[in-house]
TORKOL-4160 file (C-alpha; in steps of 0.2 Angstrom, whole numbers, padded with zeros to 4 digits, m for minus):
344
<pt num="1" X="m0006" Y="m0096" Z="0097"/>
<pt num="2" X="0006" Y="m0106" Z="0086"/>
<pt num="3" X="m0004" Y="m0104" Z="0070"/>
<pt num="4" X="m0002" Y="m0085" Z="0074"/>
<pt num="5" X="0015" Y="m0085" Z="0076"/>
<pt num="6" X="0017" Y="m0095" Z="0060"/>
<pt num="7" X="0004" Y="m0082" Z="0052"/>
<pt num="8" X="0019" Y="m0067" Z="0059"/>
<pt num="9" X="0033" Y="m0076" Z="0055"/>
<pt num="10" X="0026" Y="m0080" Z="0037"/>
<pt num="11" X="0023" Y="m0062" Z="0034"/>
<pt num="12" X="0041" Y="m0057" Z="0042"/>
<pt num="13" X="0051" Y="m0070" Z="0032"/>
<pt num="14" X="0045" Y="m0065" Z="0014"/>
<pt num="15" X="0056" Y="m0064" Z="m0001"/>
<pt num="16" X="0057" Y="m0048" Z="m0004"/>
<pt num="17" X="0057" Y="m0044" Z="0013"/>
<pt num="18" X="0073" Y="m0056" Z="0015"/>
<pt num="19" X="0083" Y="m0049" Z="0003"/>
<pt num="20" X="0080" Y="m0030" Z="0010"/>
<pt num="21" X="0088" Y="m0036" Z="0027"/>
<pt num="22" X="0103" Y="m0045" Z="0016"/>
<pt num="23" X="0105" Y="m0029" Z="0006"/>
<pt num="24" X="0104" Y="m0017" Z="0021"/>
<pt num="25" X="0116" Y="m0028" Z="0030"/>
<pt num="26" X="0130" Y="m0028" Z="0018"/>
<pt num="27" X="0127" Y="m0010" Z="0015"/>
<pt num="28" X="0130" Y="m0007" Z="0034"/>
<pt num="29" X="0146" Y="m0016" Z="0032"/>
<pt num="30" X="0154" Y="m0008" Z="0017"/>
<pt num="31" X="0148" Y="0007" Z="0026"/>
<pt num="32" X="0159" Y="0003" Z="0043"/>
<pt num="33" X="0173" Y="m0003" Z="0032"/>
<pt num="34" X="0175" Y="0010" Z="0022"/>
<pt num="35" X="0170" Y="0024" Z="0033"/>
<pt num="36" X="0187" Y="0026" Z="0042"/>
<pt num="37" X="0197" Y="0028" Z="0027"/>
<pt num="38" X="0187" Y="0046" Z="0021"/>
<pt num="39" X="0198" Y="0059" Z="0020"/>
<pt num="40" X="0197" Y="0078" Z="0030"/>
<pt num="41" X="0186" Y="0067" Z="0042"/>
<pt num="42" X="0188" Y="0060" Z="0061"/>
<pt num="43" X="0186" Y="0041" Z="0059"/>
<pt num="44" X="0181" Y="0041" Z="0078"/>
<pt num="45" X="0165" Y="0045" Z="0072"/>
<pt num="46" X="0164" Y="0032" Z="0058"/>
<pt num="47" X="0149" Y="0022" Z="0067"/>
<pt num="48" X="0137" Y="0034" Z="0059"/>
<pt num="49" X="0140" Y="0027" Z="0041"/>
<pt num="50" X="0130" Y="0012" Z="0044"/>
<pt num="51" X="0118" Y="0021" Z="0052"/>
<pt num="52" X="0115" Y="0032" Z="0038"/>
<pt num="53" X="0118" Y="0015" Z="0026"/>
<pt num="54" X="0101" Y="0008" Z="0036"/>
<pt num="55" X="0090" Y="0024" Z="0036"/>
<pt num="56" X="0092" Y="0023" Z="0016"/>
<pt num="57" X="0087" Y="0005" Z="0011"/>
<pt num="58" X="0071" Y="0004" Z="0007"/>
<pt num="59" X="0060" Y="m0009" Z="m0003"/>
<pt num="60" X="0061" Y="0004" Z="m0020"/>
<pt num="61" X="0075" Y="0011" Z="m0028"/>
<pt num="62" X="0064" Y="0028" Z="m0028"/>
<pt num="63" X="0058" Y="0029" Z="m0008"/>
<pt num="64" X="0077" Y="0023" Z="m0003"/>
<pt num="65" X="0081" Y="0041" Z="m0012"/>
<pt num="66" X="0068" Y="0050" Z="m0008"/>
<pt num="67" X="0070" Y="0044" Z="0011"/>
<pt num="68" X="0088" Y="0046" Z="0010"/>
<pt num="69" X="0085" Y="0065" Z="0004"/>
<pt num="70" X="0074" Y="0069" Z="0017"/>
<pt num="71" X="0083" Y="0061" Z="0033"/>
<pt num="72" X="0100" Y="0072" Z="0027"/>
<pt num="73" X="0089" Y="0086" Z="0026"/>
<pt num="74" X="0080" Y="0081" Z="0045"/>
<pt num="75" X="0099" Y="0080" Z="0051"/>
<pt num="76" X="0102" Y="0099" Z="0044"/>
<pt num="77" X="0088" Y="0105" Z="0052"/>
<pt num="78" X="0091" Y="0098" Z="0067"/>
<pt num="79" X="0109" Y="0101" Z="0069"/>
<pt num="80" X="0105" Y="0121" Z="0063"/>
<pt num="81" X="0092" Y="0120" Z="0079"/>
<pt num="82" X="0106" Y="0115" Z="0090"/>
<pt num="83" X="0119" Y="0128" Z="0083"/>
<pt num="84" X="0104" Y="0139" Z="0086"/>
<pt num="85" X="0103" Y="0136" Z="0106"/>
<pt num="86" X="0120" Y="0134" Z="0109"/>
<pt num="87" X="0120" Y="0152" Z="0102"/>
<pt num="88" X="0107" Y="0156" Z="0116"/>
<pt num="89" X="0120" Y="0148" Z="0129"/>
<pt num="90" X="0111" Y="0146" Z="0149"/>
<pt num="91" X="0109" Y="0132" Z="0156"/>
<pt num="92" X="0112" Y="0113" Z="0148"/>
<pt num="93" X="0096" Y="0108" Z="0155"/>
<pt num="94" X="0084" Y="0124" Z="0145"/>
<pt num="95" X="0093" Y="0119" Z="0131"/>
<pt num="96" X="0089" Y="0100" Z="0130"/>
<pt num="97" X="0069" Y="0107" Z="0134"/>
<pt num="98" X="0071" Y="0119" Z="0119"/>
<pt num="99" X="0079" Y="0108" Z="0105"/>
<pt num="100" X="0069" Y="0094" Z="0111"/>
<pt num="101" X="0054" Y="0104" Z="0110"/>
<pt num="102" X="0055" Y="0114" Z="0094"/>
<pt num="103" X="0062" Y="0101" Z="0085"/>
<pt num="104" X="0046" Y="0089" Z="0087"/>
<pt num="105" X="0036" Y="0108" Z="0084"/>
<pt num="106" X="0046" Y="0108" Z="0067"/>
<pt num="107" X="0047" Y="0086" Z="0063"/>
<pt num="108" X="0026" Y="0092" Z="0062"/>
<pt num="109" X="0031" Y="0095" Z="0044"/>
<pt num="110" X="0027" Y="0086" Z="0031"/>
<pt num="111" X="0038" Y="0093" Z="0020"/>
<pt num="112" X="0052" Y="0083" Z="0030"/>
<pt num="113" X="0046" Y="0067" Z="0025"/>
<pt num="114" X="0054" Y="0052" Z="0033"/>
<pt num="115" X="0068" Y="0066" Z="0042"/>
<pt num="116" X="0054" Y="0072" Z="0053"/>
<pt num="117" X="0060" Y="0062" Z="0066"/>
<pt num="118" X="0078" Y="0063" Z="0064"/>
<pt num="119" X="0076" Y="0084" Z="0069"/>
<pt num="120" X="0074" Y="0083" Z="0087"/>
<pt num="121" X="0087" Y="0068" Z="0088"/>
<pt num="122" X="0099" Y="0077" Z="0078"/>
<pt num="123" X="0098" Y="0092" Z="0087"/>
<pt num="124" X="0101" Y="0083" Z="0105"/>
<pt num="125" X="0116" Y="0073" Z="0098"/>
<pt num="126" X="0125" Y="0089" Z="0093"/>
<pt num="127" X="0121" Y="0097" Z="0111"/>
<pt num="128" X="0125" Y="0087" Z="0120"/>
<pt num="129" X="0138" Y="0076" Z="0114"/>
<pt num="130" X="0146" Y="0090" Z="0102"/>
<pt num="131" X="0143" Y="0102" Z="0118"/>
<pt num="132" X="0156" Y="0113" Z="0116"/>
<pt num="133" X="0166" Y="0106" Z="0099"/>
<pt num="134" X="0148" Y="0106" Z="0090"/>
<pt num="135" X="0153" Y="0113" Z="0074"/>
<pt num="136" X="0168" Y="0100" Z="0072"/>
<pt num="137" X="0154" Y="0085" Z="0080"/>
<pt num="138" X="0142" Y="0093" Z="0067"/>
<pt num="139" X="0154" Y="0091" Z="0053"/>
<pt num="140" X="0157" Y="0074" Z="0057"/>
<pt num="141" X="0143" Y="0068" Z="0059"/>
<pt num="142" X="0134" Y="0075" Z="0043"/>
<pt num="143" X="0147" Y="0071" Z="0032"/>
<pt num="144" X="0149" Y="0051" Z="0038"/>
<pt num="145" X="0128" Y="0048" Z="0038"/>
<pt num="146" X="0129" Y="0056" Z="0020"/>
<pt num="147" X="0144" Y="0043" Z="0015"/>
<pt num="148" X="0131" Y="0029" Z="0022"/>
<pt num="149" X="0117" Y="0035" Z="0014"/>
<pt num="150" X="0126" Y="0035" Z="m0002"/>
<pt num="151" X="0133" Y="0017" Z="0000"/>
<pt num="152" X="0113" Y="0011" Z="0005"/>
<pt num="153" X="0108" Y="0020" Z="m0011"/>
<pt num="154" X="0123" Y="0014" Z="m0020"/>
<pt num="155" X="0119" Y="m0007" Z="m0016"/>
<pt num="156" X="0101" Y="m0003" Z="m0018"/>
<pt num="157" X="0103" Y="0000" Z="m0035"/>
<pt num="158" X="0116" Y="m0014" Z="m0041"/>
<pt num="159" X="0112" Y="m0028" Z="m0031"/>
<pt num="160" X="0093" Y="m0035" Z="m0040"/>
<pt num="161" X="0084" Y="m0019" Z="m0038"/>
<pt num="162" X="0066" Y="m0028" Z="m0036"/>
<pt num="163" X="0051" Y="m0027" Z="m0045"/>
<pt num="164" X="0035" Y="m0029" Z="m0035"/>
<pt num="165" X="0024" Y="m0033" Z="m0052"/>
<pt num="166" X="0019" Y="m0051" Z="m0051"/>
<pt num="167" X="0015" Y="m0048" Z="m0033"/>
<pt num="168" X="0003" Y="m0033" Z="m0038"/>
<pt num="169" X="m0005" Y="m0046" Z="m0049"/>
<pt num="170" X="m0005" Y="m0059" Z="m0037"/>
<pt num="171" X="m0015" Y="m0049" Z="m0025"/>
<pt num="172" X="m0026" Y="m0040" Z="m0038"/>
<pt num="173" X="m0031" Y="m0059" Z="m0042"/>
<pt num="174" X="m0034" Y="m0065" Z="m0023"/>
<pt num="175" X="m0048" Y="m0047" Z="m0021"/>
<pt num="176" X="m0055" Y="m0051" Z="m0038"/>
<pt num="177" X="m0059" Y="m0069" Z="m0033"/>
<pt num="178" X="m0065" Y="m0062" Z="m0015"/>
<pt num="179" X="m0077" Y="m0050" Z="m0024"/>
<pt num="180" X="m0083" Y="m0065" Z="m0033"/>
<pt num="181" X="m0084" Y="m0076" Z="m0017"/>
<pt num="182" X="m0095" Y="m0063" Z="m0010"/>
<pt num="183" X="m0106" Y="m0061" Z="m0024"/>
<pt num="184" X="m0108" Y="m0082" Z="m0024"/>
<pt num="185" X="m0110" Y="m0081" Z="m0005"/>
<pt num="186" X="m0127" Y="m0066" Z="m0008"/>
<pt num="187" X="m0134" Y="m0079" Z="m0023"/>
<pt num="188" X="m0134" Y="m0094" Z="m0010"/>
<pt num="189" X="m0142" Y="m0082" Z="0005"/>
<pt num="190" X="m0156" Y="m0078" Z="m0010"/>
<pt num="191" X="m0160" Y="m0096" Z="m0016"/>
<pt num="192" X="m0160" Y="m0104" Z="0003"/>
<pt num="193" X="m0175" Y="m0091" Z="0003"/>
<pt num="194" X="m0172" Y="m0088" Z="0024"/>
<pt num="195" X="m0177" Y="m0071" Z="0034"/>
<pt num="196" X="m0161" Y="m0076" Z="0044"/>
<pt num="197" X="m0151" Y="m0058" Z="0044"/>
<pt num="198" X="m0133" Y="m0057" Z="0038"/>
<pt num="199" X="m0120" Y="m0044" Z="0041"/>
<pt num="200" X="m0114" Y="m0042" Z="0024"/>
<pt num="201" X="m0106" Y="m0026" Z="0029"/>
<pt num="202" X="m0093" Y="m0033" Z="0039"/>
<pt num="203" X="m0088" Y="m0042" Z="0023"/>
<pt num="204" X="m0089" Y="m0028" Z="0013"/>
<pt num="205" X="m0078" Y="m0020" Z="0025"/>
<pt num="206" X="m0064" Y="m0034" Z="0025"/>
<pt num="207" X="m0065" Y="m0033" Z="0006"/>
<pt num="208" X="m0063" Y="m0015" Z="0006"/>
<pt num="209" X="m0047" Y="m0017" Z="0017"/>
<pt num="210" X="m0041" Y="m0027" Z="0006"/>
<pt num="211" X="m0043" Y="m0017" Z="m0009"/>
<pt num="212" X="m0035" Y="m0002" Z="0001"/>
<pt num="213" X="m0019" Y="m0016" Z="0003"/>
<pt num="214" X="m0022" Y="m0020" Z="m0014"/>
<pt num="215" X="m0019" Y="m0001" Z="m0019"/>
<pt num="216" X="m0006" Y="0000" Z="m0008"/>
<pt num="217" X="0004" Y="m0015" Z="m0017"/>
<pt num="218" X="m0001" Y="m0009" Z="m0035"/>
<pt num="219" X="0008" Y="0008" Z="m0029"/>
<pt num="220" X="0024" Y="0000" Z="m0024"/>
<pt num="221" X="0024" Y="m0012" Z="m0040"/>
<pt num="222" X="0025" Y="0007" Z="m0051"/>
<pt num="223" X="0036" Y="0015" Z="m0039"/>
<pt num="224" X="0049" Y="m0001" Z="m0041"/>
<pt num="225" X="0049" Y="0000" Z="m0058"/>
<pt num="226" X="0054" Y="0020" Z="m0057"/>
<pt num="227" X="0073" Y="0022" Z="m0060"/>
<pt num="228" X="0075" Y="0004" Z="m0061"/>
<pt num="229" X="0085" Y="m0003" Z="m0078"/>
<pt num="230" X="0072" Y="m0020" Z="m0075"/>
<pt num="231" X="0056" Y="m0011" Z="m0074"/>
<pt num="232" X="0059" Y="m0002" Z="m0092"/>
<pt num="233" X="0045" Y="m0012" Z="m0101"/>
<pt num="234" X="0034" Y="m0013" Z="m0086"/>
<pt num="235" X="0023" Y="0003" Z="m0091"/>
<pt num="236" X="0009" Y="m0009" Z="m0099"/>
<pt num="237" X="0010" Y="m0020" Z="m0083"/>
<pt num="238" X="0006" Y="m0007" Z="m0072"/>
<pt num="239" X="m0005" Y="0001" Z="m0083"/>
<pt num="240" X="m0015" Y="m0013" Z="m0084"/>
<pt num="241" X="m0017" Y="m0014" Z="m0065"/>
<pt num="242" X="m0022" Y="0001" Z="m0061"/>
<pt num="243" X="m0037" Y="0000" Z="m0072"/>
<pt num="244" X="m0041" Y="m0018" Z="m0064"/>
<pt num="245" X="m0039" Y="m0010" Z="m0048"/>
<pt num="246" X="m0050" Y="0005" Z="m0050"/>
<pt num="247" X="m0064" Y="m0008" Z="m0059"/>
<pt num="248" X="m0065" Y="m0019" Z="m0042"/>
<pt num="249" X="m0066" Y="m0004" Z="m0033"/>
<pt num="250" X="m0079" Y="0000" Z="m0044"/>
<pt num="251" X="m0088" Y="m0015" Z="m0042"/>
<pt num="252" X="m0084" Y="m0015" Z="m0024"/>
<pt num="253" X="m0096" Y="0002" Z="m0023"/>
<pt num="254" X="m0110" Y="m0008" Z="m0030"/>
<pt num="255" X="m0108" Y="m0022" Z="m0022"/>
<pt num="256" X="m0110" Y="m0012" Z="m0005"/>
<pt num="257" X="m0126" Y="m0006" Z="m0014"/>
<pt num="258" X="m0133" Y="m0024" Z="m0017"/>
<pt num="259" X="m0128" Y="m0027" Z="0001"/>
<pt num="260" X="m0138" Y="m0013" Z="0011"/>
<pt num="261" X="m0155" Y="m0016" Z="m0003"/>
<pt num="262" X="m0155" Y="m0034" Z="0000"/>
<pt num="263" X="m0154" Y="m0035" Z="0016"/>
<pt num="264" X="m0170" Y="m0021" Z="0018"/>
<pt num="265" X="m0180" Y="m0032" Z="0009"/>
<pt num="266" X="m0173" Y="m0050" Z="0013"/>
<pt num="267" X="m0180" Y="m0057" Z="m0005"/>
<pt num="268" X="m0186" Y="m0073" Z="m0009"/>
<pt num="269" X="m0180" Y="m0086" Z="m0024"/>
<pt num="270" X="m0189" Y="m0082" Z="m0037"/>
<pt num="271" X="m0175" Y="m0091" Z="m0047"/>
<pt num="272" X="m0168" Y="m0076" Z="m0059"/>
<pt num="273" X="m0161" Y="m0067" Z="m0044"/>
<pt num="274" X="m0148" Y="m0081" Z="m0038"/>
<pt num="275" X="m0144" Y="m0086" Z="m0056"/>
<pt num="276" X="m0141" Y="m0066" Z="m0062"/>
<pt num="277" X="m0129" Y="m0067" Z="m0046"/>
<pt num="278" X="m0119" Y="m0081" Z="m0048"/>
<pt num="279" X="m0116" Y="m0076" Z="m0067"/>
<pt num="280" X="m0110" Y="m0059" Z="m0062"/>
<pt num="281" X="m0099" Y="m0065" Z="m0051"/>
<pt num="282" X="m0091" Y="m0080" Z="m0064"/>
<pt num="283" X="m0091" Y="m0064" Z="m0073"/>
<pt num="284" X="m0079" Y="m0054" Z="m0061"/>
<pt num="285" X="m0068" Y="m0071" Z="m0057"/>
<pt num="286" X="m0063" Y="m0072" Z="m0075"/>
<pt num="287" X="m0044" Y="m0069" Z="m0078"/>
<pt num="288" X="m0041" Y="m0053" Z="m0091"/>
<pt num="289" X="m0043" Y="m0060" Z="m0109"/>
<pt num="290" X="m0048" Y="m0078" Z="m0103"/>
<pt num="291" X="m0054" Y="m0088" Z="m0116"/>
<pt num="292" X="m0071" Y="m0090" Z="m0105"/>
<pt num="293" X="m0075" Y="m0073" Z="m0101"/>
<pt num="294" X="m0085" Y="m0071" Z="m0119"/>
<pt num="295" X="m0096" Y="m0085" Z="m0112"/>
<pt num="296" X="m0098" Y="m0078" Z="m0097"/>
<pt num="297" X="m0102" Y="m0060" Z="m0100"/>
<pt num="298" X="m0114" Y="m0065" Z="m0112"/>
<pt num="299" X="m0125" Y="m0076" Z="m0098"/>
<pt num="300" X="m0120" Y="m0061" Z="m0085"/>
<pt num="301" X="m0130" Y="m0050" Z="m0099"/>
<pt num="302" X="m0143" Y="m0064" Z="m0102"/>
<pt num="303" X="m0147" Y="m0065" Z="m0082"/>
<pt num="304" X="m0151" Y="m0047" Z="m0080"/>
<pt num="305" X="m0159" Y="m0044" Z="m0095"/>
<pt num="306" X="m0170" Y="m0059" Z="m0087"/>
<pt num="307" X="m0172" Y="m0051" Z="m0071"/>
<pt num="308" X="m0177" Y="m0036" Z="m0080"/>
<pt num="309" X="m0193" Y="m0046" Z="m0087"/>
<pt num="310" X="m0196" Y="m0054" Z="m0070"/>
<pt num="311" X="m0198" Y="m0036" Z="m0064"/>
<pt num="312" X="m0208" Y="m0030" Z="m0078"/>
<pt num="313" X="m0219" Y="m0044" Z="m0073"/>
<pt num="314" X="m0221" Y="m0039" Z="m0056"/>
<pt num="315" X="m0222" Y="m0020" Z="m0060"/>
<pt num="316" X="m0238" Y="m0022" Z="m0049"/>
<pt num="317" X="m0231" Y="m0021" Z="m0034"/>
<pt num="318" X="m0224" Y="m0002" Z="m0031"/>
<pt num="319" X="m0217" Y="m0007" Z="m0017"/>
<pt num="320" X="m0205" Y="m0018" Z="m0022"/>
<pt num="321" X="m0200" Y="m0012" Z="m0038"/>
<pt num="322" X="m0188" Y="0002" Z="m0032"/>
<pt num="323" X="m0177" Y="m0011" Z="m0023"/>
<pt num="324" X="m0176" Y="m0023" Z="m0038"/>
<pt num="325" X="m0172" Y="m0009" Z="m0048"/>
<pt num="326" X="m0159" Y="m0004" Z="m0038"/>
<pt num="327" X="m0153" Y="m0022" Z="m0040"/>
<pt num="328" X="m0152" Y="m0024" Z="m0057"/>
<pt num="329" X="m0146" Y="m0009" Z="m0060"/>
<pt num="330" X="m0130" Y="m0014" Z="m0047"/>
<pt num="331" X="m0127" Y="m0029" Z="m0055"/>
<pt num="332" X="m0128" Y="m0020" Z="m0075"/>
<pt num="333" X="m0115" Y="m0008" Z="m0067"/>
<pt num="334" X="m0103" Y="m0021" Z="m0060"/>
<pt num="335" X="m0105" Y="m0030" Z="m0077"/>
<pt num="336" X="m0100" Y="m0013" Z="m0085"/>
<pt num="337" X="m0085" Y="m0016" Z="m0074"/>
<pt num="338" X="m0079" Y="m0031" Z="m0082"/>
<pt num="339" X="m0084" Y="m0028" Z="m0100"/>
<pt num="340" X="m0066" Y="m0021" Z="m0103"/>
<pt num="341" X="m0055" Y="m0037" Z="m0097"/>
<pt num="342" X="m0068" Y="m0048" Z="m0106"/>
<pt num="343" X="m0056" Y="m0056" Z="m0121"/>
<pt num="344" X="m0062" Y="m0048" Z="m0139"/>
C-alpha cells in the first residue's frame, strides 16, 4: 500500500503538473482581485472570475483556448435554455426537470467540447438563483467568467508556456527499449528450447497501452509548441517523433505477429532463430543516428538473411516452413522499421 501511494503521489506531484496548479492559482487570484473593480458590472458577483480563471488553464497554450472557447459557448447555451423556460413560466419545480433535462440532451454534443457540461449547470444557476432578475444574473455572470477566462489565458501564455518535447522523447525512448526487452525476452524462451507456454499477448498488450500513452504524450509535445514563442523551432523535433512513433507502432504489429506464430509452433534452438532475435532487437534499441546502429543493422540483416538459409535447408518439411516464413518475414519488416533512424 505505501509503494502505491508513493507510485500516486509521484505521478501527482510532476513538474509540469506543479507549475499548472501554481499558474492556475495565481490566475485565480488576479482574477478575484481584479474582478470587483470592472466597470458597468455588479462586483457582488465577482466570485465567478476565478472560476472562469480555473476552467481555462490547461497544460497547452492551445487547449487552454480552445477549452476557454468552448466553456463560454457551454454557458450561452445554457443560460439561452433557462431564458427559454422561464419564458414557459409554471411551476419552479417543471422547470428545474426541463433545463436539467435538455441541457444534458444538448452537453451530448460534441461540438461543445469541454462546455458540454457547463450547459445544464449554467442553465440551473440562471433559474434558480437569477429567478426572477435572470437577465441582470445572466449578464453578470457571463461577463465576469469571461474576464476570468481571459486572465487564465492571459498567465498561461506569459508565465513559461511549457514545452512537453523532451518528455515526448523521453517516453518514445522508455517504449522503444520495451519493444526491445520483449523481443530479448522471445530470443531467451527460443534458446532455453522449453514447451512451457507463455502469454506473450498480455505483453503485447501492455506495450500497446503504452504506445497509445506514448501517442498521447507525442500529441501534447506538438500541441504545446502551437502558439507558443518557445516552440518556434520545434517543427523538426516533433517531426521527428512522430515518424519514431508510427515505426514502433509498426514494429509493434509484427511483433504481435511473431508472438501468435511462435507460440503455435513452440520452436526449438536451432541457434539462427535466438541470434536473428536478439540482433533485431539491439537493432530497435539503438538511439536515432547512434554511432552503433550501422553495426547493428548490418548483423540484424546478417541474421535473417541466415535464418533464410536455415529455412531453405529445411524446405523439406512443409509443415513447418509457412511458420518460419512468417518469422522471417516479421522480423525483415521490423528491420525495415529501423532502417531510417540507422545513422548514415
Amino acid at each position: 500500500m505505501p509503494g502505491k501511494v508513493a507510485g500516486w503521489v509521484t505521478n501527482v506531484v510532476t513538474q509540469p503538473r506543479l507549475l499548472l496548479a501554481a499558474k492556475t492559482a495565481f490566475a485565480a487570484s488576479v482574477a478575484w482581485l481584479l474582478a470587483p473593480h470592472l466597470p458597468f458590472i455588479d462586483a457582488h458577483y465577482s466570485y465567478y472570475a476565478p472560476l472562469g480563471a480555473v476552467i481555462s488553464m490547461y497544460p497547452t497554450l492551445i487547449s487552454s483556448v480552445r477549452t476557454g472557447l468552448q466553456a463560454l459557448f457551454g454557458l450561452a447555451v445554457g443560460a439561452g435554455l433557462a431564458f427559454g423556460v422561464l419564458a414557459l413560466g409554471g411551476p419552479r419545480v417543471v422547470g428545474v426537470a426541463l433545463v436539467v433535462g435538455v441541457g444534458v440532451l444538448v452537453s451530448g454534443v460534441r461540438f461543445l467540447g469541454a462546455g458540454r457540461s457547463w450547459v445544464p449547470i449554467t442553465a440551473l444557476f440562471v433559474l434558480l438563483i437569477g429567478g426572477p432578475q435572470a437577465d441582470q444574473y445572466s449578464w453578470n455572470y457571463l461577463v465576469h467568467m469571461i474576464f476570468g477566462v481571459l486572465v487564465g489565458v492571459v498567465v498561461n501564455v506569459l508565465i513559461l508556456p511549457p514545452l512537453y518535447l523532451r518528455r515526448a522523447s523521453a517516453r518514445l525512448d522508455t517504449l522503444r527499449d520495451h519493444v526491445a526487452g520483449h523481443l530479448r525476452e522471445i530470443a531467451q524462451w527460443v534458446r532455453d528450447g522449453t514447451d512451457d507456454d507463455h502469454d506473450w499477448a498480455s505483453g503485447v498488450d501492455r506495450l500497446n497501452d503504452t504506445a497509445r500513452q506514448v501517442r498521447d504524450a507525442v500529441q501534447e509535445a506538438d500541441e504545446s509548441r502551437r502558439g507558443n514563442p518557445r516552440g518556434r523551432r520545434a517543427g523538426g523535433t516533433i517531426d521527428l517523433d512522430y515518424r519514431r512513433l508510427r515505426a514502433l507502432e509498426r514494429t509493434l504489429f509484427f511483433v504481435r505477429d511473431l508472438n501468435e506464430v511462435l507460440a503455435e509452433t513452440h520452436p526449438l534452438d536451432d541457434g539462427e532463430l535466438p541470434q536473428a532475435l536478439d540482433s533485431v532487437a539491439a537493432l530497435v534499441a539503438s538511439p536515432v543516428q547512434g554511432d552503433e546502429s550501422p553495426d547493428r543493422l548490418a548483423e540484424a540483416e546478417e541474421s535473417i538473411a541466415e535464418l533464410q538459409r536455415a529455412l531453405d535447408r529445411h524446405a523439406d518439411s512443409p509443415s513447418n516452413v509457412a511458420n518460419d516464413m512468417a518469422v522471417t518475414v516479421a522480423l525483415g519488416h521490423i528491420v525495415d522499421a529501423s532502417r531510417p533512424f540507422v545513422a548514415a
